[in-house]
Structures are given as C-alpha cells and as structure tokens.
C-alpha positions as CSV (number, residue, x, y, z in Angstrom):
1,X,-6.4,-6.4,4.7
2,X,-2.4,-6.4,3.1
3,X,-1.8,-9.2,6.0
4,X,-4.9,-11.3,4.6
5,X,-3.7,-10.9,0.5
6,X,-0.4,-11.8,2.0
7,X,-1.6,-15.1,3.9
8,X,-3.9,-15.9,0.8
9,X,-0.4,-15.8,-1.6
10,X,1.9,-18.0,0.7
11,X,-0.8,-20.6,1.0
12,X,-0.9,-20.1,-3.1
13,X,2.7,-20.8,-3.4
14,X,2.5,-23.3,-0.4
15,X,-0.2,-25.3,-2.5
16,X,1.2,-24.9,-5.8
17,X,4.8,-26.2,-4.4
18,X,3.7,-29.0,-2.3
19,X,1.6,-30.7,-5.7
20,X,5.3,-30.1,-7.4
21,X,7.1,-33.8,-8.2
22,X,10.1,-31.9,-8.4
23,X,12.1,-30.2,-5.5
24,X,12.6,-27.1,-7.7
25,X,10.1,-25.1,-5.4
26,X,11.3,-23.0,-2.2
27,X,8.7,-21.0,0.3
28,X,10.1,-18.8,3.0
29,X,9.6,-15.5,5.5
30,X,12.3,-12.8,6.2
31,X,12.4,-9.8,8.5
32,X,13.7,-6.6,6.6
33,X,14.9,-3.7,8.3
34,X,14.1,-0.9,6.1
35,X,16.3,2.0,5.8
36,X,14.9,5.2,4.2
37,X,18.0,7.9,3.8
38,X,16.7,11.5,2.8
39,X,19.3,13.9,1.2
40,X,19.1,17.3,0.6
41,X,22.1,19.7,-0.4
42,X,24.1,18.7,2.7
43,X,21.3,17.7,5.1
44,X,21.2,14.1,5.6
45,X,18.5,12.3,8.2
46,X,18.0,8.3,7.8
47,X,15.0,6.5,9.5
48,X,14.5,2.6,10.1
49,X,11.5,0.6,9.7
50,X,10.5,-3.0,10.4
51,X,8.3,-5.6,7.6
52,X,7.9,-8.8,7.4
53,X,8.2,-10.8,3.9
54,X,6.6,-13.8,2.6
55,X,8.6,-15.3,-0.6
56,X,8.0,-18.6,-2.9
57,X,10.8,-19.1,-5.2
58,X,12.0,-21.7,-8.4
59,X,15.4,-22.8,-8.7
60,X,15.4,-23.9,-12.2
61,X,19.4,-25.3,-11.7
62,X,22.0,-25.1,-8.8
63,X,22.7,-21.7,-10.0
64,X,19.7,-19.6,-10.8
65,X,16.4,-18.8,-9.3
66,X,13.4,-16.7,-9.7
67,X,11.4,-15.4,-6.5
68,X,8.6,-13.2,-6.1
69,X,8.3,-11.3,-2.6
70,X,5.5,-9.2,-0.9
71,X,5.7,-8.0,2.3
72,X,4.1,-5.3,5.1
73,X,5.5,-3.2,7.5
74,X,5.3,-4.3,11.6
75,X,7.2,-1.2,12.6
76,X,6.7,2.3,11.8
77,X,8.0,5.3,13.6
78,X,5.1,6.9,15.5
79,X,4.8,10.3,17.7
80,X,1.8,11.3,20.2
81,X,1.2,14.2,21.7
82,X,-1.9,15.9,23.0
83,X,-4.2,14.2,20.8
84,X,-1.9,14.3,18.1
85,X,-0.9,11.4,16.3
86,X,1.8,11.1,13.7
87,X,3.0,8.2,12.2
88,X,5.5,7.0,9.0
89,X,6.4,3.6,7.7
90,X,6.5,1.1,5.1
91,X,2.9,0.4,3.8
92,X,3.8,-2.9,1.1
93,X,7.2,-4.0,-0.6
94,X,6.7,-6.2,-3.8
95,X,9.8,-7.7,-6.0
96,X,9.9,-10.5,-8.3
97,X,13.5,-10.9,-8.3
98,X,16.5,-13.2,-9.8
99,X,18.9,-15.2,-8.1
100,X,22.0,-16.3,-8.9
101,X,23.6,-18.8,-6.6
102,X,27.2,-20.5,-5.9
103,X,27.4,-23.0,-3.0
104,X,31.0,-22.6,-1.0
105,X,29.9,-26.1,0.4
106,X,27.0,-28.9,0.6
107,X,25.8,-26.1,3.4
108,X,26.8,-23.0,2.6
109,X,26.4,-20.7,-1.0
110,X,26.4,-17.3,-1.7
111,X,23.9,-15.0,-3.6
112,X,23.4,-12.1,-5.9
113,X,20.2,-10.6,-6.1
114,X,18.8,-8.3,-9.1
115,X,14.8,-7.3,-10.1
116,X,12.1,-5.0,-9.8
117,X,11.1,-3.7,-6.3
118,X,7.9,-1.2,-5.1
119,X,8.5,0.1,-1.5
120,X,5.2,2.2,-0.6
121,X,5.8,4.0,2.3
122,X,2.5,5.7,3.7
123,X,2.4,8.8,6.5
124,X,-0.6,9.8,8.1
125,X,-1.2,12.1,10.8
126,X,-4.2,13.0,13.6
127,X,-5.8,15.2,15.6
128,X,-8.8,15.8,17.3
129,X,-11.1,17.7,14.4
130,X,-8.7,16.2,11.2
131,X,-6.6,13.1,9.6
132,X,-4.3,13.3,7.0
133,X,-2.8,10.3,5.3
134,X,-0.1,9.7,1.9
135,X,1.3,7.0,0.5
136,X,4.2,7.3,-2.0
137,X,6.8,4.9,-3.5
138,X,9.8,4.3,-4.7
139,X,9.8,1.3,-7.6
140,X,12.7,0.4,-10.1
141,X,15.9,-1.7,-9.9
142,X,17.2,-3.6,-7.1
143,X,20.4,-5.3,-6.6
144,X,21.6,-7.3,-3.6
145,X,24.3,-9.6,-2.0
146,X,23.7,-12.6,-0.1
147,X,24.7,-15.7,2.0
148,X,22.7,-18.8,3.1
149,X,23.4,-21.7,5.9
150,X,21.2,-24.8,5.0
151,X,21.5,-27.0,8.4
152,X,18.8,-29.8,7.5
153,X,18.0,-30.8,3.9
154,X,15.0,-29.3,3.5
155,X,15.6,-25.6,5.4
156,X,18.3,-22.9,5.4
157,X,18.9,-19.2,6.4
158,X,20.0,-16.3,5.1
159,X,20.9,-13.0,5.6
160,X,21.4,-10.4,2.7
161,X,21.6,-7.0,2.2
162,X,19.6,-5.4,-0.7
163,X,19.8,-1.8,-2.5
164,X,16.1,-0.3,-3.6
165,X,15.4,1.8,-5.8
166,X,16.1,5.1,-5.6
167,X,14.6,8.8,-6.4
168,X,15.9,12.2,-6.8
169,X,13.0,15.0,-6.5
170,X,14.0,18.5,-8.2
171,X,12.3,21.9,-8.2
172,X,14.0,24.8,-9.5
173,X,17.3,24.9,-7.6
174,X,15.5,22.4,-4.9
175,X,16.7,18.5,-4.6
176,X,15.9,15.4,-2.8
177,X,17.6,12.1,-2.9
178,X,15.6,9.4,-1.1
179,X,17.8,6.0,-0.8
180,X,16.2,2.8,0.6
181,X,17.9,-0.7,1.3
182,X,17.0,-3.7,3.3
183,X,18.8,-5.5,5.7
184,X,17.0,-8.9,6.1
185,X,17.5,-12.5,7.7
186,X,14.8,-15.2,7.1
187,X,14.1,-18.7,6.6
188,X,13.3,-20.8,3.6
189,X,11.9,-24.5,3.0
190,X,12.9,-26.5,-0.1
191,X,10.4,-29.0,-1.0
C-alpha cells in the first residue's frame, strides 16, 4: 500500500516537472541506511535498517532548493523461532526539506541540508495463537551535510549524511534517548 502512494507521488512530481519550461525541477531515488541508537544510563545498543526514498525537488537559484522526500523501509531486522516471529524496522520517512548548495566545480557542489522529518518505525511480533504490532516515531528537526557528482548534464549523485530527530523518554528516575540518522547515496535527474 505505502509502495503504491509512493509510486503515485513520483509519477506526481515526474508529471508536474516534465510540463515545467524551466529546468528548475529535479526528481530522484536514494537508499538510506537507517541508524536507530537507543541510550539508557550507560547502556547503549544501535540497530541498522534499510529504505528506499523517492524525492522531487525546486532549485529556485544555484544556491537554494526545496525538496520533499517519502520513503519505506526494504530492510528490517527480523527473528524466527518456533513459530515465533519478531520483526523491527522503519515503517515511512517523510521530510520536506531545504537545500543550500555551493558548487566546487561545473561537476561537483556541496550541500547543507535542514527541515522537518517523521521516521515511523513499526515492531510487530507472532506466534501461533497471537500478533502484536506498534508503530511509533520520531518527527522534528533535521540537519545534514552533503556532496554531489553530476557526470552528464541532466543526472548526478550524492551521498550525504543526515541527523533526525531525536527523543528523550523519562519516567521518574528512568531515561531513554533514541538517536536516528541516515546515511544515504542516490540519484537525481534535472529536467
């Protein structure tokens, strides 16, 4: 179902870029890797997961742009056992972000990244007489770095490393910091 909304917003954004005049429009696909770091007074455990992002952008000038990112997850961490199934990873990601740009060459520029970002992660579990399934997320500021290559006119890549938000969880003397980042490469195309 997220895969379908997700295919029905690129070919949006596709369709809405390609009646553009202007080649102020951008459409491209990343693969994030996930990081989810759980903290708790002294304990620290991080886990990895694997999405896949569709993005359409606007560069209104050589130095800023606006994009707007959704994305599912194509790699959660999973445990089986006697019937029982267990299984944790990243449900959506959404960010409409800005992007400040500075080429270093006609091929190369780098990138700061800031905007808002919703990570829902969603756990569910099995057996043979029960299911159990929870979603929860983490949504606020994110800030990240960035560098792209563009090697024909029309197409580039780029890797970039972006913070998520954060949340701290407190009960009585109990806390819980969860961190989340994503480490991403992808492709664009500039019409």
């Amino acid at each position: 179902m997220l895969f379908k909304k997700m295919l029905v917003a690129v070919a949006i954004c596709g369709t809405f870029a390609a009646q553009a005049t202007t080649e102020n429009f951008y459409v491209g696909a990343q693969y994030n890797k996930t990081t989810l770091k759980e903290k708790d007074s002294g304990y620290s455990v991080s886990v990895g997961f694997g999405n896949l992002t569709a993005l359409a952008g606007y560069k209104f000038n050589d130095y800023f742009a606006v994009e707007g990112r959704i994305g599912t997850g194509i790699n959660d961490k999973s445990f089986s056992e006697d019937g029982y199934k267990e299984s944790f990873g990243v449900d959506m990601q959404t960010m409409l972000l800005g992007k400040a740009n500075y080429k270093l060459s006609n091929e190369f520029s780098v990138f700061a990244l800031a905007g808002y970002s919703k990570t829902e992660f969603e756990y569910k579990e099995s057996g043979p007489s029960y299911s159990y399934s929870e979603k929860d997320s983490l949504s606020g500021l994110a800030l990240g770095i960035g560098g792209e290559f563009r090697f024909a006119n029309n197409i580039a890549i780029h890797v970039e490393y972006l913070m998520l938000p954060d949340e701290t969880l407190r009960e009585d003397e109990y806390s819980l910091k969860l961190e989340a980042n994503n480490l991403s490469v992808g492709v664009n195309y500039y019409f």
